[in-house]
C-alpha positions in Angstrom: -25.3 -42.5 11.9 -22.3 -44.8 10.8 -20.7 -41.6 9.5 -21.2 -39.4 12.8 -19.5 -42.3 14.5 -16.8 -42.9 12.4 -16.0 -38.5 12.5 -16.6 -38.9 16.5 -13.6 -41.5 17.2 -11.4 -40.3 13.9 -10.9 -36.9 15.5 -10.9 -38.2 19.6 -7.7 -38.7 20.9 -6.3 -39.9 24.2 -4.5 -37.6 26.2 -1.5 -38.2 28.3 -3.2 -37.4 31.6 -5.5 -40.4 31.0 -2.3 -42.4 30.3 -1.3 -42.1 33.3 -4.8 -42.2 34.8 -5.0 -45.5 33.4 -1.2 -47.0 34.5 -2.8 -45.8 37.8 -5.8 -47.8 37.7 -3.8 -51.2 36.4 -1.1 -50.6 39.0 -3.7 -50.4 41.9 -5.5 -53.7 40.2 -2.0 -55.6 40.5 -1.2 -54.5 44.2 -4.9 -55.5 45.5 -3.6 -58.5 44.7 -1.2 -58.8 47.5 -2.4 -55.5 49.5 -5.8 -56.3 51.0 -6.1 -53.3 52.5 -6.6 -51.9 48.9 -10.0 -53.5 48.9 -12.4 -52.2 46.2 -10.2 -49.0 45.9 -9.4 -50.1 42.5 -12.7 -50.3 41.1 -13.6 -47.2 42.8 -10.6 -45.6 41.0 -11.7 -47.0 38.0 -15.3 -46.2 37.8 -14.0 -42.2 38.9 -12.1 -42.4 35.8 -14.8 -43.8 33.2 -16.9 -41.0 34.6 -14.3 -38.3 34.3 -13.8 -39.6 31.0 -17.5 -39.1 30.0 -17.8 -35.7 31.4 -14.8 -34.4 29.1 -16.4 -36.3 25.9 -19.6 -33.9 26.9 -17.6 -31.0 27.6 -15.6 -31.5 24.4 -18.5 -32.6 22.5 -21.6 -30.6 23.7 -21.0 -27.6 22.7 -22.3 -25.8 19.1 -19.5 -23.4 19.2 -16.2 -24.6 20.0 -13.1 -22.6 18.5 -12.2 -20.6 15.4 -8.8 -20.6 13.6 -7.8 -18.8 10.8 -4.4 -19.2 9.0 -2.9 -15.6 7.1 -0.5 -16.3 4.4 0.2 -14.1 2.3 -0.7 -14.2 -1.7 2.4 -14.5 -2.3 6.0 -15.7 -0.9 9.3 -13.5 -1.1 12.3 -16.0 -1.9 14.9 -16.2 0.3 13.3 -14.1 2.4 11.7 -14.7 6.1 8.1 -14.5 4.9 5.2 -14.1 7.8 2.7 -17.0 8.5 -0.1 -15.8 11.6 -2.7 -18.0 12.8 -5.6 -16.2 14.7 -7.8 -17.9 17.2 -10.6 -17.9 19.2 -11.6 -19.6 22.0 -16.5 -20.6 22.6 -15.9 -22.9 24.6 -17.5 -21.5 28.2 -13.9 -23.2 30.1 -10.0 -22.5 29.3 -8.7 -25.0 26.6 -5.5 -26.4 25.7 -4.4 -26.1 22.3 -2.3 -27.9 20.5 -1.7 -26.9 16.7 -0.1 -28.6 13.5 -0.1 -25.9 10.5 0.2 -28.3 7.3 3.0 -26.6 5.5 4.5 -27.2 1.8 6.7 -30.2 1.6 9.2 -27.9 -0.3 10.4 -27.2 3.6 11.0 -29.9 4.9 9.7 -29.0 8.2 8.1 -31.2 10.7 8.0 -29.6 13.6 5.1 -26.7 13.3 3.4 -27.6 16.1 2.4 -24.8 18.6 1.0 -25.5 22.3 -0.9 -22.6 24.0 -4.2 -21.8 26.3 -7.0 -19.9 25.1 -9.8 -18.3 28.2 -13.4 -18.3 27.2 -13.9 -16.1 24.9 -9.8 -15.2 24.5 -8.6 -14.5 21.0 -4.7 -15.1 20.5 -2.4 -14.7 17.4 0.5 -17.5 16.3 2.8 -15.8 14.3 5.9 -18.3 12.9 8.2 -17.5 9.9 8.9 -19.3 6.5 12.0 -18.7 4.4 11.3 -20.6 0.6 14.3 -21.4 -1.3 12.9 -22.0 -4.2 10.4 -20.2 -7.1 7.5 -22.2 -7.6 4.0 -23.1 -6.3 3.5 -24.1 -2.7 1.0 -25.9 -1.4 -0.7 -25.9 1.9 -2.7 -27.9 3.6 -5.3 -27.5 6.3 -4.4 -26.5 10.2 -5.1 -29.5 12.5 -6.1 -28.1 16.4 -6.1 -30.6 19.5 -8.3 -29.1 22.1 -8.3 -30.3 25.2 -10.9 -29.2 28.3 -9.3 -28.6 31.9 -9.5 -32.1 32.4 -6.7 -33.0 29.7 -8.0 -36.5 29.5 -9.0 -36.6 25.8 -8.2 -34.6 22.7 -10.7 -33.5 19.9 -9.4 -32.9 16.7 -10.6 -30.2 14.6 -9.7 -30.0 10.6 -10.0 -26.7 9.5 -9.2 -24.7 6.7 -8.7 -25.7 2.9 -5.7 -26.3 1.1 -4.2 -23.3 -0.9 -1.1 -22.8 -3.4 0.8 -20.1 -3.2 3.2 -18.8 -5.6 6.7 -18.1 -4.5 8.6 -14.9 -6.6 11.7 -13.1 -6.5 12.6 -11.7 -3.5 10.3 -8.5 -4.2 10.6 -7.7 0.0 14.1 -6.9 -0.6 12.7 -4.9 -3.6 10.4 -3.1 -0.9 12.8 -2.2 1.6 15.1 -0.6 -1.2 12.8 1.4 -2.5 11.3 2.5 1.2 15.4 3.1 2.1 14.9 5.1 -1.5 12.2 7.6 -0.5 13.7 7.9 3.1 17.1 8.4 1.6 18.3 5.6 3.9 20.2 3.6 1.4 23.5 4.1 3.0 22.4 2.2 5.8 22.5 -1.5 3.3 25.5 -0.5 1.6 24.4 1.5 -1.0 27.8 4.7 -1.9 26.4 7.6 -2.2 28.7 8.2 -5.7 30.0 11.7 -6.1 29.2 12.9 -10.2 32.2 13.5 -11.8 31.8 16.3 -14.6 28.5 17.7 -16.1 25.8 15.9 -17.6 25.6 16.6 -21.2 21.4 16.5 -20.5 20.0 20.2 -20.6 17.3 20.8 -17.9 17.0 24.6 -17.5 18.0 27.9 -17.0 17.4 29.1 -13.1 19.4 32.2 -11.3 22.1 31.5 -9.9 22.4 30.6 -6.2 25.5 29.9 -3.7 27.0 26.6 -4.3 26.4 26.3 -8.0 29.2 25.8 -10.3 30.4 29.1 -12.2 31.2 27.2 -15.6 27.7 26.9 -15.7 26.7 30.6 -16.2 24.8 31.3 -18.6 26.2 34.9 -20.1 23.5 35.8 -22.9 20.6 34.7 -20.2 22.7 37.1 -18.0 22.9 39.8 -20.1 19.2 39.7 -20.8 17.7 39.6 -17.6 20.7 41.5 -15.5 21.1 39.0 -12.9 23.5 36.0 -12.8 21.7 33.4 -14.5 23.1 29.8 -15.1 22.2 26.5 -16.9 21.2 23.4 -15.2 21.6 19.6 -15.8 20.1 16.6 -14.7 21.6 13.1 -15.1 20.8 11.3 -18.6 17.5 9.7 -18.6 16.1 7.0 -20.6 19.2 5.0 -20.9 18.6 1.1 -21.5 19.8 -1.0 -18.6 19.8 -5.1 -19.9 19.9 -7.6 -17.2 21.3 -10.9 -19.1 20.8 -14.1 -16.5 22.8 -17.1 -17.5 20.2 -20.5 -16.5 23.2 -23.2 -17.4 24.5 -25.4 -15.0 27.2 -23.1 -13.9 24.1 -21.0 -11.8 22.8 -24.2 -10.1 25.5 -23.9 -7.5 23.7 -23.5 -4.6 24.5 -21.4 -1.3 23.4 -20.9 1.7 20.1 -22.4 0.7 19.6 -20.6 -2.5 21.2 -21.2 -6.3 23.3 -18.6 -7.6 20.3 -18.4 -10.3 17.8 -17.1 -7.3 20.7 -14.6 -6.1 21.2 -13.6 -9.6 17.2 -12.7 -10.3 16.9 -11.1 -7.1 19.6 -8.6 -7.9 18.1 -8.4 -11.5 15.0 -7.4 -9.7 16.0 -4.8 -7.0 18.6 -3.2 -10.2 15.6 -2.8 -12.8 14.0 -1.3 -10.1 16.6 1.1 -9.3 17.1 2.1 -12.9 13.1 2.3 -13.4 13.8 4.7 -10.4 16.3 6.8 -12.0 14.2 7.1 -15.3 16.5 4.7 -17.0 14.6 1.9 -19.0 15.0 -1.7 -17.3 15.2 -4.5 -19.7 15.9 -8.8 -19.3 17.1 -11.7 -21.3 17.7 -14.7 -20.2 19.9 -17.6 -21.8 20.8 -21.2 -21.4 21.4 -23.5 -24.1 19.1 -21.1 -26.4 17.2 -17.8 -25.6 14.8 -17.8 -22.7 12.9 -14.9 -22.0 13.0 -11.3 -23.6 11.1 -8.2 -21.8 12.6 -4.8 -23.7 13.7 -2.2 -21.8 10.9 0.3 -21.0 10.0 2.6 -18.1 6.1 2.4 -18.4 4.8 1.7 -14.6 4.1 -1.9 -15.1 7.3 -3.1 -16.3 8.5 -4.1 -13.2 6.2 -6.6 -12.5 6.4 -8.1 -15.9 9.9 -8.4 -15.3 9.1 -10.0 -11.8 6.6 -12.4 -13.7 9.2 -13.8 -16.4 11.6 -14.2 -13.4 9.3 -16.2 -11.2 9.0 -18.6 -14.2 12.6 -19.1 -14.9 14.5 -22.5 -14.0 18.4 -23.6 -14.3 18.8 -25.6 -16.8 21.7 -28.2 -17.1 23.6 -27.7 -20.5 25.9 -25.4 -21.3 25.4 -21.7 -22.5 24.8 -20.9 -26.1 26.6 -17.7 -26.4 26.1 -17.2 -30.0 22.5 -17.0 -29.6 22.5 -14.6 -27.1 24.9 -11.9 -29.7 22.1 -12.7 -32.0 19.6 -11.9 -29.8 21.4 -9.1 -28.1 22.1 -8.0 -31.6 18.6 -8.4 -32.4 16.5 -6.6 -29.6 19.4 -3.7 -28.1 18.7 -1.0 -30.9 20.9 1.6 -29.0 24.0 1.8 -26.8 23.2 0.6 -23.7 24.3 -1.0 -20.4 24.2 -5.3 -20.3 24.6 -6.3 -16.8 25.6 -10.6 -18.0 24.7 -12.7 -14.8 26.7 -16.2 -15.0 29.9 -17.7 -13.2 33.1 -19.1 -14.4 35.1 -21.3 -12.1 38.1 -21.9 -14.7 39.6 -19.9 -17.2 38.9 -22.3 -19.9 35.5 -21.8 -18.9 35.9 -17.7 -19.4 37.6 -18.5 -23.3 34.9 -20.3 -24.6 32.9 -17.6 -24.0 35.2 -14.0 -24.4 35.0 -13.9 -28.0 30.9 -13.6 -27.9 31.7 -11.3 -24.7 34.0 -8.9 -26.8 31.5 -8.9 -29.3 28.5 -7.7 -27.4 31.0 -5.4 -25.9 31.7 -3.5 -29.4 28.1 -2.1 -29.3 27.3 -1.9 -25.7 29.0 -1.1 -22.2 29.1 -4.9 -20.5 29.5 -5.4 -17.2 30.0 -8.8 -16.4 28.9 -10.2 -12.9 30.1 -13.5 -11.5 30.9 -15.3 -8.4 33.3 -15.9 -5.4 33.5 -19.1 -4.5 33.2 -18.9 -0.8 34.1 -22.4 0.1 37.0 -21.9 -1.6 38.1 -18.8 -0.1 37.4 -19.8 3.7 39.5 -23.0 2.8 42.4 -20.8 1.3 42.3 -18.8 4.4 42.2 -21.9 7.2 45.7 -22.7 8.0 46.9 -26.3 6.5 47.5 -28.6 9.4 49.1 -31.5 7.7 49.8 -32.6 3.9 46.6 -32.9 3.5 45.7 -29.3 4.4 48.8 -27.9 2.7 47.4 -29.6 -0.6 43.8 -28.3 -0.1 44.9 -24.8 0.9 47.3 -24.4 -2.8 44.0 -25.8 -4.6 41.8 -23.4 -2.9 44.3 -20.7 -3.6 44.8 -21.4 -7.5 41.3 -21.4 -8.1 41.1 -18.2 -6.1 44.3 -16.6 -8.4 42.5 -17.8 -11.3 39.4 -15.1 -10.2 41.3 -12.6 -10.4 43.2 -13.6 -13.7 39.5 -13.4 -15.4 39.3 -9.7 -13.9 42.6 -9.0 -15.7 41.4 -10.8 -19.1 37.9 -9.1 -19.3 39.8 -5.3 -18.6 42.3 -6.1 -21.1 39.6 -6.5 -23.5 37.4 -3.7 -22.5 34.8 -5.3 -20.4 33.7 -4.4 -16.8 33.8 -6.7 -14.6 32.2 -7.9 -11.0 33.3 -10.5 -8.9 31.3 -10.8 -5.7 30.2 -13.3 -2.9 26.4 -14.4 -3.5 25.0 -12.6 -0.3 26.8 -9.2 -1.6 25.4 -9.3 -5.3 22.5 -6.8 -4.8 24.5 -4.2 -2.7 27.7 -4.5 -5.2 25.8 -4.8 -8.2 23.8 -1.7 -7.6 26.8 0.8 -6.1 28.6 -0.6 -9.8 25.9 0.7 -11.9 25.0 3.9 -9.9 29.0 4.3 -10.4 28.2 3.8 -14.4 25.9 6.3 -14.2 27.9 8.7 -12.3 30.8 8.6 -14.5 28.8 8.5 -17.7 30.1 5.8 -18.6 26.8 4.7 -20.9 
């Protein structure tokens, strides 16, 4: 009994209509004082009120079945992505209801403001749909859904705690991933930036011998197929399958910048994401490393059907660490697991060139034995404050900073070229689209 009372006033609430029922009541109280025409209108006031009160506790509190909520997340959130929450109701109550909602969502947001107002008929079912945009890999926790239901007489609340808590795991942005490869299928990449690239000279990979038909090129004919059947015959190629495509993904300290929200770590295992699945497309074999102050994670490059998700599960585990790369490890380890030719696509940032020369002589060593395309970062800030005109001294002085950092970029282009490497330098919201146009360029220039 002790416990049914204590659950009855934990979850009853007063509502604001029986605030101001009640400053009513005291107001009337204080001016039958000096009004005696008032008379016993105050306690008549008063006793209407306790009354209404008890018929909303019985409305509120009679009824076997009240409301049903049901919160929809999904098994798993998309990082950086707007990810869909929905939160279906009914209304059993035999009256309309006020609803007031708050969703318990993971601390990792920061929000406090999911609360949601809305009226339900008898028997009415509504959906609550709100968005979520995670910033970070990792488990998130939610908790229950608290709902405030109120009858048409708004003068209490009863609270209803529903639902159980429930961690969800938060990956690499693998809705991205799902729009590329729909965009793929409906030969819609164009429309997110994707060049169409234009193959410049013939595959050296054999596909078949076919007749030949209008549009085909003539220094493909094949003469002794020709002869032997009498019509024109010619051979046809396909692009080179099977090639290994590495994704390397620096964790140090330099990929902890963050921007807009995420770090350039997140940016760079999205892109590492959507391009394995692009190359898995184009029959190529995706592979990872990652690297920090020693080897991380090593998936070899395969094209069996579940190596993109293993690739996504050693991503979603991944963290920046704080000390600096160990760029002798990863030659030994590229060294170690690359067995042929193939294409290393090196995720980091440099914001100096000092930082670039501590690492070019491992760079130009990888780049003996492999095509390396090196992929780092514009510094936005940077280039937004070298744009801004100066105003005063102090302006002029922030603008030449901005711009020497800026000049410095492009002096790292000029150093990797010079010895060979390929280069990238691209703003963090671009990475995806420009890192995916380079290597379909690679590929259409065979350069692997």
């Amino acid at each position: 009994m002790k416990q049914l009372f204590k659950k009855f006033y934990t979850d009853l609430f007063l509502g604001k209509r029986l605030f101001i029922a009640l400053g009513l009541s005291v107001a009337l109280f204080l001016f039958s004082f000096f009004l005696s025409f008032l008379g016993d209108l105050p306690y008549f006031f008063f006793g209407a009120l306790l009354v209404l009160i008890i018929i909303d506790l019985a409305l509120l509190y009679r009824s076997q079945k009240t409301v049903f909520l049901r919160r929809e997340v999904p098994d798993r959130l998309s990082n950086g992505d707007e990810n869909e929450i929905k939160i279906y109701l009914e209304n059993f109550y035999p009256f309309e209801i006020n609803i007031g909602i708050i969703d318990e969502i993971p601390f990792q947001f920061q929000k406090r403001d999911i609360w949601f107002d809305t009226k339900l008929s008898p028997r009415e079912q509504k959906t609550i749909t709100y968005n979520l945009r995670p910033t970070k890999r990792g488990e998130y926790e939610f908790g229950i859904s608290r709902l405030y239901v109120q009858s048409p007489l708004g003068l209490i609340s009863r609270r209803f705690n529903i639902g159980a808590e429930k961690m969800v795991p938060v990956y690499p942005s693998f809705l991205k991933l799902r729009q590329y490869e729909l965009m793929a299928i409906s030969n819609r990449l164009t429309d997110i930036g994707i060049k169409k690239m234009r193959r410049i000279g013939h595959s050296m990979e054999f596909d078949q011998v076919k007749n030949y038909v209008a549009g085909d090129d003539y220094r493909t004919v094949n003469w002794k197929a020709t002869a032997r059947k009498g019509d024109l015959m010619v051979n046809s190629y396909t692009d080179e399958k099977a090639q290994h495509i590495y994704c390397i993904i620096d964790k140090s300290r330099a990929m902890k910048m963050p921007f807009e929200g995420l770090s350039l770590l997140d940016y760079a295992i999205n892109a590492s994401l959507i391009l394995s699945s692009v190359a898995l497309v184009k029959q190529d074999k995706a592979g990872l490393i990652t690297i920090a102050q020693k080897t991380g994670s090593i998936v070899p490059a395969d094209r069996r059907p579940t190596q993109l998700n293993k690739i996504m599960e050693v991503l979603y585990k991944e963290k920046t660490r704080y000390l600096e790369t160990d760029m002798e490890a990863l030659y030994i380890s590229v060294r170690a697991t690359l067995k042929q030719r193939s294409l290393v696509v090196f995720f980091t940032n440099f914001e100096s060139m000092s930082a670039l020369e501590r690492q070019l002589p491992f760079l130009k060593r990888i780049a003996k034995f492999h095509l390396l395309l090196v992929v780092f970062f514009e510094n936005t800030t940077l280039k937004t404050l070298s744009e801004e005109p100066a105003k005063d001294v102090e302006g002029i002085y922030i603008k030449t900073i901005a711009e020497k950092f800026a000049f410095e970029k492009k002096l790292m282009i000029k150093e990797l070229t010079k010895h060979g490497i390929l280069s990238l330098l691209t703003t963090p919201q671009n990475l995806t689209v420009n890192v995916v146009n380079r290597y379909l360029a690679i590929k259409a220039k065979q350069q692997i």
